[in-house]
Backbone bond lengths (Angstrom), bond angles and torsions (degrees), N, CA, C in turn:
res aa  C-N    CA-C-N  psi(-1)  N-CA   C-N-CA  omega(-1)  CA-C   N-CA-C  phi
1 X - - - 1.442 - - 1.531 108.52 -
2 X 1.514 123.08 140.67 1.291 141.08 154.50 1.245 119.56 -82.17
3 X 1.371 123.75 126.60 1.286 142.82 -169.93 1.450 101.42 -125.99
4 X 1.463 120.07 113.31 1.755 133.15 158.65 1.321 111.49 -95.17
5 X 1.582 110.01 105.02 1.640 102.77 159.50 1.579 108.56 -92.61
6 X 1.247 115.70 170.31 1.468 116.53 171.98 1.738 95.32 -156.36
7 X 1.225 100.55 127.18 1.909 133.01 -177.09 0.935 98.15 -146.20
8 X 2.138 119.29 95.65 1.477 128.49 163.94 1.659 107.50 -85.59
9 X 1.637 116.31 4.52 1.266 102.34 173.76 1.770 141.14 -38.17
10 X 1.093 168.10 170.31 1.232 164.36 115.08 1.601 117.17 -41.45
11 X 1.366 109.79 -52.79 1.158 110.88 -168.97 1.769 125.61 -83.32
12 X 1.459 114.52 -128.30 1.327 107.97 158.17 1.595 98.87 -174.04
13 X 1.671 113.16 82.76 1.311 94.44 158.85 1.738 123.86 -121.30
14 X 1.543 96.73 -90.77 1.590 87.11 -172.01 1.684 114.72 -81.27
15 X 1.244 104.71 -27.16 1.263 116.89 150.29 1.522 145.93 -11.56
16 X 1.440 74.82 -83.82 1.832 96.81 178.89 1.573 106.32 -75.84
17 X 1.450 113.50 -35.96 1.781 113.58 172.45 1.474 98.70 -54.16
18 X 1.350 122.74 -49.01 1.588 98.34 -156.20 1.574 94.04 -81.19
19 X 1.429 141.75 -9.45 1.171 131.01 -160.59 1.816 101.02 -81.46
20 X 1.737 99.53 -31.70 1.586 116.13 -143.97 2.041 76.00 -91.07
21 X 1.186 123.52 -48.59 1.750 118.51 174.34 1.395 114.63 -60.87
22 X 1.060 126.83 -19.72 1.925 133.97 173.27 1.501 96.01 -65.46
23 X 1.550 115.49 -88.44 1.333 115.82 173.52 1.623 125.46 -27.85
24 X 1.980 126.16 -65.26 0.808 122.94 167.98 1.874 104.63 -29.09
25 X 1.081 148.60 -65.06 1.436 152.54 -105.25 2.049 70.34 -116.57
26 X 1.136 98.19 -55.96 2.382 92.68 -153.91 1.926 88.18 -51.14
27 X 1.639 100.37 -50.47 1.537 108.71 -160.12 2.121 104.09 -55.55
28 X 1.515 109.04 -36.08 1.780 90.36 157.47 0.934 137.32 -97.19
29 X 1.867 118.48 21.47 0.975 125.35 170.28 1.951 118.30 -104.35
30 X 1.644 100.34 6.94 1.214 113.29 169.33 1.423 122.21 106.67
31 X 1.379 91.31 -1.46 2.200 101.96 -158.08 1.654 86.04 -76.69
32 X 1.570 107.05 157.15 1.574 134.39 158.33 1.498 103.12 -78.50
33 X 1.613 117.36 137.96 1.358 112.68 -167.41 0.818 103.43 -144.99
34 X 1.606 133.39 143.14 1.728 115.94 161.09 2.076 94.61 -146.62
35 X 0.813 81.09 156.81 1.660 114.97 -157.80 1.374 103.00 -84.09
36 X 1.389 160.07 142.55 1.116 131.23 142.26 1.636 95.92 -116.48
37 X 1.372 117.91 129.88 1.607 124.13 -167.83 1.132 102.76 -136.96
38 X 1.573 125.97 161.60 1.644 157.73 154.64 1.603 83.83 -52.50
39 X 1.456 113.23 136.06 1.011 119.94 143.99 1.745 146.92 -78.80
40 X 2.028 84.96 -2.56 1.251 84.60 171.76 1.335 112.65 -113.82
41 X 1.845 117.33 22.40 0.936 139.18 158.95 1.780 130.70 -31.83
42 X 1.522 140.89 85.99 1.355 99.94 173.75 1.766 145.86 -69.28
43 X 1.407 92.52 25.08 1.190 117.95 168.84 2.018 129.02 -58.03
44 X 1.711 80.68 -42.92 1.346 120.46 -176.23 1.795 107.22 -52.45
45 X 1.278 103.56 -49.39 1.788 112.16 -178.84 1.908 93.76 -75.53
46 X 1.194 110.66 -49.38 1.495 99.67 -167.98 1.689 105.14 -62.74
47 X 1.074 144.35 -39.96 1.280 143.45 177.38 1.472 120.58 -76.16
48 X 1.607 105.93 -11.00 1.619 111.48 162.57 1.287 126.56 -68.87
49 X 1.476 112.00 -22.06 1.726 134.79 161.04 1.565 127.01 -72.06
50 X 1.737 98.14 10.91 1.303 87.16 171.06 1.592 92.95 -146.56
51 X 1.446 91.36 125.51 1.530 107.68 179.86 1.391 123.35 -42.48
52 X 1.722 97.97 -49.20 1.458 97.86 -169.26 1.394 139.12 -85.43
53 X 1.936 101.00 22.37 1.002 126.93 -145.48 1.569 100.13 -116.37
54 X 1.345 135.41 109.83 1.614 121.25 -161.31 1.570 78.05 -106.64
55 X 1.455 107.88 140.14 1.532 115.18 174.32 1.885 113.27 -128.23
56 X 0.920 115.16 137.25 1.608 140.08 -147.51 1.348 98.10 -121.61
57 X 1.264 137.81 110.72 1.542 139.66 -163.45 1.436 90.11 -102.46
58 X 1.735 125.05 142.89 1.193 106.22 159.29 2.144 78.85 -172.32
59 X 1.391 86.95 165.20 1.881 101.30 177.95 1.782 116.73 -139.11
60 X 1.349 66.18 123.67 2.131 93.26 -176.53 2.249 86.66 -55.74
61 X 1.077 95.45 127.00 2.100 123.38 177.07 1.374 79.33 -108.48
62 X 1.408 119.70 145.61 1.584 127.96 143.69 1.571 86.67 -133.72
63 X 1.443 105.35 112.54 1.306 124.68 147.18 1.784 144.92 -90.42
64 X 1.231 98.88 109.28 1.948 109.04 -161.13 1.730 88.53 -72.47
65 X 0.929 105.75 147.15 1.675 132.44 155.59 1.555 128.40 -124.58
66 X 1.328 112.60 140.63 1.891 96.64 167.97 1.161 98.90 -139.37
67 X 1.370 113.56 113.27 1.736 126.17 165.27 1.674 99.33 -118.82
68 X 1.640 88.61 120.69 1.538 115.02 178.17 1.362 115.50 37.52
69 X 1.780 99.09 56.53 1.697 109.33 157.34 1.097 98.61 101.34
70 X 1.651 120.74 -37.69 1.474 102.41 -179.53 1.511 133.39 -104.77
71 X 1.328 115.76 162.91 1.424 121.08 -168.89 1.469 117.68 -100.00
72 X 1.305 101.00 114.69 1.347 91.71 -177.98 1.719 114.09 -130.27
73 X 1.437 135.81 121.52 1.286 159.66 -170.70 1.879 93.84 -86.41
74 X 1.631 81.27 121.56 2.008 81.98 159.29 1.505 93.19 -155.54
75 X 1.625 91.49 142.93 1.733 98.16 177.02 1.683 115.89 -73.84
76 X 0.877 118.46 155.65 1.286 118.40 169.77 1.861 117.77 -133.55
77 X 1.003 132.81 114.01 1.972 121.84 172.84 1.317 110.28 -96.53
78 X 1.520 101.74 136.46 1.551 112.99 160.74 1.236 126.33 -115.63
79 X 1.223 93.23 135.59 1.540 90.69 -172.90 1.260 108.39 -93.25
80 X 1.782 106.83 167.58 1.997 104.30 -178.56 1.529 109.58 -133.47
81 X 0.983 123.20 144.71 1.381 141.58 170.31 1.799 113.12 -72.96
82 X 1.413 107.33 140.92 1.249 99.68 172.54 1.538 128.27 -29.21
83 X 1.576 93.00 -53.73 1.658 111.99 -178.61 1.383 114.68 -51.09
84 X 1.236 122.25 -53.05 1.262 140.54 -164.10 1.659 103.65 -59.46
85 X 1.609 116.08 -52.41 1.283 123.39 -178.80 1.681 125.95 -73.24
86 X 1.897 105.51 -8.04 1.182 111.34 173.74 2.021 112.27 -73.20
């Protein structure tokens, strides 16, 4: 089985612990995993310690607009390339 988590957080609290203890627990229970994380996540180093863990860098954009008075919010993710993050 394949397992996708996704944690666009920045930071690292109660969150990312229970996301980063799920994985720890699937990854010795054998599961294929891949991560999708903030790269400016410190999540990012803790999930680099586990092999079986393929991790996918990318960041939650919320972009505001106003056409004719109104406001409108839409998320947008980007993803990054090795290169890009060096």
């Amino acid at each position: 089985m394949h397992i996708c988590h996704v944690n666009l957080a920045s930071g690292f609290s109660g969150g990312e612990r229970q996301t980063l203890t799920l994985i720890q627990q699937q990854a010795e229970m054998g599961y294929q995993l891949t991560a999708v994380v903030n790269p400016k996540s410190p999540l990012v180093d803790a999930l680099r310690a586990i092999p079986q863990c393929q991790l996918v860098l990318c960041r939650l954009l919320i972009l505001e607009t106003n056409l004719g008075g109104q406001s409108r919010q839409r998320a947008t993710l980007s993803m990054f390339t090795k290169a890009e993050l060096s």
